[in-house]
C-alpha positions as CSV (number, residue, x, y, z in Angstrom):
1,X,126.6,108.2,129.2
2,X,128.8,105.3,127.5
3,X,132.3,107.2,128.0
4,X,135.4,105.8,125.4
5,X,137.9,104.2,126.9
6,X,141.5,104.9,125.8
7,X,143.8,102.0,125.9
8,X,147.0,102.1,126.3
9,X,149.6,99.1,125.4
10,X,152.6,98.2,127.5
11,X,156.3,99.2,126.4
12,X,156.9,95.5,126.5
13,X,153.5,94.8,124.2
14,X,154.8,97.5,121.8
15,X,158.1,96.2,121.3
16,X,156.6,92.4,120.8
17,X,153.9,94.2,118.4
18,X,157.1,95.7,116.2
19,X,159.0,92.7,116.4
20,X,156.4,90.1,115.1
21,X,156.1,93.1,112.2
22,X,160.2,93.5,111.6
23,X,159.5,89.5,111.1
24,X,157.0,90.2,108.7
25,X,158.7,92.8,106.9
26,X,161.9,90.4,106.7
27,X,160.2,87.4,104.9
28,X,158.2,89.3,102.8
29,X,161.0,91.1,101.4
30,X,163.0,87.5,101.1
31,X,161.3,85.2,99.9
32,X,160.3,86.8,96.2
33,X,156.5,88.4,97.6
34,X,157.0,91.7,96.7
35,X,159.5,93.1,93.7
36,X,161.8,95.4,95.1
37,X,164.9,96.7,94.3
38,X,167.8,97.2,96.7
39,X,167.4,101.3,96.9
40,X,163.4,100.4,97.9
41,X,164.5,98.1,100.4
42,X,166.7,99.8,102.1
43,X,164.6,102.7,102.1
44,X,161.6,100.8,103.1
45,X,163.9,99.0,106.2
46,X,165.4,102.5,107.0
47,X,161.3,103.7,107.6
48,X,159.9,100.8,109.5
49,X,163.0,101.0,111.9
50,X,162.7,105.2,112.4
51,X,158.9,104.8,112.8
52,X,158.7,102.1,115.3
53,X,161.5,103.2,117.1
54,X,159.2,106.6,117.5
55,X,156.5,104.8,118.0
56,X,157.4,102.5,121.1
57,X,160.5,105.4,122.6
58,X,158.1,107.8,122.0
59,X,158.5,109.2,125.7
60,X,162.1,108.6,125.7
61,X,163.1,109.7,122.1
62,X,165.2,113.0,121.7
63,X,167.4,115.1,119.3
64,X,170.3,114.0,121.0
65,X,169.5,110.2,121.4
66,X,167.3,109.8,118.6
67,X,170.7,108.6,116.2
68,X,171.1,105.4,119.1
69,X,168.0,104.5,119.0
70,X,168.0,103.2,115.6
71,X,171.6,101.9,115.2
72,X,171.3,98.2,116.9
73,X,167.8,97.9,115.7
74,X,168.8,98.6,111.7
75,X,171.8,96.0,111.8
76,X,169.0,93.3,112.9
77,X,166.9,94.5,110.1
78,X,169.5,94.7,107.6
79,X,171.2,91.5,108.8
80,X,168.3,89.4,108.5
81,X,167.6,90.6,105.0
82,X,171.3,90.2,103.8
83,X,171.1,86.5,105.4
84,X,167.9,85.3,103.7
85,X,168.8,87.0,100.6
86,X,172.3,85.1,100.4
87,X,171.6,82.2,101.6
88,X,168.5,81.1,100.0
89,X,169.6,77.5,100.3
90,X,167.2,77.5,103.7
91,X,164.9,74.7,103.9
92,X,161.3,76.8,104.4
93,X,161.3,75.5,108.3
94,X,164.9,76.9,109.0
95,X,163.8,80.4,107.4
96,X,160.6,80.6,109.8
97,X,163.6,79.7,112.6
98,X,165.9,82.5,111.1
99,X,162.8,85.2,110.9
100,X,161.8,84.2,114.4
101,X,165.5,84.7,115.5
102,X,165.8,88.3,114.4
103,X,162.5,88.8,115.6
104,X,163.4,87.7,118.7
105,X,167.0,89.6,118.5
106,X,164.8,92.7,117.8
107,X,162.7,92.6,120.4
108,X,165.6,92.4,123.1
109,X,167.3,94.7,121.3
110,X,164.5,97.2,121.8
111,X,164.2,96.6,125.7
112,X,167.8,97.2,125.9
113,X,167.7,100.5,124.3
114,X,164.1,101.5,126.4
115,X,166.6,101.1,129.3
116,X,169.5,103.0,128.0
117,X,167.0,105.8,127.1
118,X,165.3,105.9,130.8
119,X,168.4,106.3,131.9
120,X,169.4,108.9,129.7
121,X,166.5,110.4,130.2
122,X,166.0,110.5,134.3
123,X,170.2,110.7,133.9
124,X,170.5,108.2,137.0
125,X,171.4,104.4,137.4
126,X,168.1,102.4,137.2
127,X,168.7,98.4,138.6
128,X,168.4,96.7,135.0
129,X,171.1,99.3,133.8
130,X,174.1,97.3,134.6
131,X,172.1,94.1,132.9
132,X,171.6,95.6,129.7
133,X,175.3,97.2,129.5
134,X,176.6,93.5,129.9
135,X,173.6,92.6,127.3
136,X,174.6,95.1,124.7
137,X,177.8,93.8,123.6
138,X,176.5,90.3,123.2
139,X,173.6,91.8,121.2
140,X,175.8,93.6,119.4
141,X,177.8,90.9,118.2
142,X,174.4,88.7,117.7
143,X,174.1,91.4,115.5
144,X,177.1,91.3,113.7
145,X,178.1,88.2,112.5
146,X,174.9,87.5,109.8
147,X,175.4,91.0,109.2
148,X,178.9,90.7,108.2
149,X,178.1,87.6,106.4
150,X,175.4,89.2,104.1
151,X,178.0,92.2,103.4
152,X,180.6,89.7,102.5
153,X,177.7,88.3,100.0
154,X,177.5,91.4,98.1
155,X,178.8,91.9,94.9
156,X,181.3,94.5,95.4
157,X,185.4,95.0,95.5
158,X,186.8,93.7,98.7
159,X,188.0,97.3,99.7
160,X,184.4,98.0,100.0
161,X,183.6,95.2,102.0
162,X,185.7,96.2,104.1
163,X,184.6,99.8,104.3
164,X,181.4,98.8,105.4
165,X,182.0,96.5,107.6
166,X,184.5,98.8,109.4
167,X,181.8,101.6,109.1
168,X,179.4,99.7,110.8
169,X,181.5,98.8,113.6
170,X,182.3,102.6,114.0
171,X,178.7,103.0,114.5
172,X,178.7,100.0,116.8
173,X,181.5,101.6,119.0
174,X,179.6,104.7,119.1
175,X,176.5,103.1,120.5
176,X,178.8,101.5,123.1
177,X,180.5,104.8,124.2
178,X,176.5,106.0,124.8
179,X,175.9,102.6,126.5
180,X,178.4,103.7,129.1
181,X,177.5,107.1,129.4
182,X,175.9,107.1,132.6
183,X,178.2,103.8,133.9
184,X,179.7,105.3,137.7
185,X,182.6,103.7,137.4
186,X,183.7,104.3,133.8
187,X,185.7,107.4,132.5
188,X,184.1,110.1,131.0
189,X,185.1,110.8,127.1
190,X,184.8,113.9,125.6
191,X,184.2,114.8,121.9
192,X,187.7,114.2,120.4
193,X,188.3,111.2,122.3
194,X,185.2,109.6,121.2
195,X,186.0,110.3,117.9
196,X,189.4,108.5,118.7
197,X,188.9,105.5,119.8
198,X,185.2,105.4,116.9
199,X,188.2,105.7,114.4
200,X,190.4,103.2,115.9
201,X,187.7,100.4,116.1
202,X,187.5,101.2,112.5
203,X,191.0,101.2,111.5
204,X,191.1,97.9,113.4
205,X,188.0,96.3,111.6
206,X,189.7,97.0,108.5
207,X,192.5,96.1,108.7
208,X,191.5,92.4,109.7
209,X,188.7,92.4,107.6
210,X,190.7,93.1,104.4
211,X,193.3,91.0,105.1
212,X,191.7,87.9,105.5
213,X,190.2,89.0,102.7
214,X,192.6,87.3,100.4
215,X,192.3,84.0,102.3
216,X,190.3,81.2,100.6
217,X,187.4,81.1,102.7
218,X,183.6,80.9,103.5
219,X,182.0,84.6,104.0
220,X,180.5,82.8,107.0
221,X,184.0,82.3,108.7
222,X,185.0,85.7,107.5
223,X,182.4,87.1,109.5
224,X,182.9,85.0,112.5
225,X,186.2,86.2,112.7
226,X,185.5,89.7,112.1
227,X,183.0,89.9,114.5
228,X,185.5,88.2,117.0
229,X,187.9,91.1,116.3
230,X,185.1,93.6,116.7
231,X,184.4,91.7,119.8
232,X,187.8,92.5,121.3
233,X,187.4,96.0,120.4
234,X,184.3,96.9,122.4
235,X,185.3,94.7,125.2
236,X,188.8,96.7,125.2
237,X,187.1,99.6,124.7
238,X,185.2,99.1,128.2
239,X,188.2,97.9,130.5
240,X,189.9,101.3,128.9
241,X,186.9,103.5,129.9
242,X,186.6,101.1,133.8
243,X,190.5,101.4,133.5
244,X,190.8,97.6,133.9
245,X,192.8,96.7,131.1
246,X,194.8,93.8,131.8
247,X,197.5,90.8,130.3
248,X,194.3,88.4,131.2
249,X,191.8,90.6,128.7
250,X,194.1,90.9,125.5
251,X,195.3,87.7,125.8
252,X,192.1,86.0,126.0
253,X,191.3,87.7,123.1
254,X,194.0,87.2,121.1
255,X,193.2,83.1,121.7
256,X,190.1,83.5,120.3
257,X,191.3,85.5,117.1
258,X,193.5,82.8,116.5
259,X,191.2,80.2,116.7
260,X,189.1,81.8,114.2
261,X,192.3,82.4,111.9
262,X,192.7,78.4,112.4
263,X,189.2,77.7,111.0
264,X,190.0,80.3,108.6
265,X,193.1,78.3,107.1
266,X,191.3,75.0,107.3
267,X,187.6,75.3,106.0
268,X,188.2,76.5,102.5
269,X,185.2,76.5,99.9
């Protein structure tokens, strides 16, 4: 008697399967194919990352981790729209590179958090754990600069620029709190504190980001330098939890806010 097989795909197939589909999704909703407004898109983006990230963490997925899951994933979806939509200059070969990139970015972005989640999940160190907490921050400022640049795009007041980028990187800190959840040797944050230092990497964000507001500039260098500042933040924001803040740490960052703030004064539009 013939008996159906079931198959089964990989994690690592699933994640490549919603990838090449975010990449879809992305030039489809960029390049003029479809009519939609920005309510539909966002809507539409906020669905296709909440399914698939159901979808391929299906085993993993939880109440309680279910809001991580979906933050580093959106900000490639969103930031690959808000780039293609604002800088439509492309040639059509660079926009294929730019949707491969993101598709790429998406797909490491979703073995990072399958780790995170296992973790979370078993709650002890696996061997690629410490790999995808150094990952993570580079990911997440991969992340941020085109997103910051598309949000810089948008036709809005410059306070609200701000807002949202300093909203976002709230969110982004509280991913990277998670991140380090299960880290041995980092310090262990309860409720309020998280909330502390969430707020303070927002405060931070938006402060810079609406004071270089007023500077002459291309919303690309903007973005590089606000993503350099959020940079610091999560970076300072893991010495603090490993308690290895240093001179060394802050100043090395401090070199590379000022280099931005150079390009800043000396690249105007």
């Amino acid at each position: 008697m013939f008996r159906p097989v079931k198959l089964e795909l990989a994690k690592r197939n699933k994640y490549l399967i919603q990838s090449v589909l975010v990449g879809i999704f992305i030039y489809i909703t960029t390049q003029n194919l479809v009519d939609l407004n920005g309510v539909e898109l966002a809507f539409l983006s906020l669905i296709l990352v909440v399914s698939g990230s159901l979808i391929s963490h299906s085993t993993g997925i939880t109440k309680g981790n279910f809001i991580y899951s979906i933050i580093m994933p959106l900000g490639v979806v969103s930031g690959g729209i808000l780039s293609l939509k604002f800088y439509p200059n492309l040639g059509s070969v660079f926009k294929l590179f730019v949707v491969a990139f993101f598709s790429g970015v998406y797909y490491l972005v979703s073995l990072a958090d399958n780790i995170f989640l296992v973790v979370n999940d078993r709650e002890e160190i696996i061997p690629l754990y410490r790999v995808a907490v150094t990952w993570s921050q580079i990911l997440q400022i991969i992340v941020a600069i085109p997103l910051f640049a598309g949000i810089f795009k948008l036709n809005i007041v410059t306070f609200t620029h701000s807002l949202i980028i300093s909203s976002i990187s709230f969110l982004f800190t509280y991913y990277q709190l998670w991140v380090y959840r299960f880290e041995p040797d980092a310090k262990k944050v309860g409720a309020g504190e998280r909330f502390y230092i969430c707020f303070l990497s927002f405060f931070i964000v938006f402060i810079t980001s609406l004071g270089v507001s007023f500077f002459p500039s291309e919303d690309f260098l903007r973005a590089l330098f606000t993503s350099s500042v959020l940079l610091f933040v999560l970076n300072y924001i893991s010495a603090h939890l490993k308690n290895e803040i240093s001179r060394g740490i802050i100043i090395r960052h401090l070199l590379i806010t000022f280099v931005f703030i150079i390009l800043l004064l000396f690249f105007k539009p």
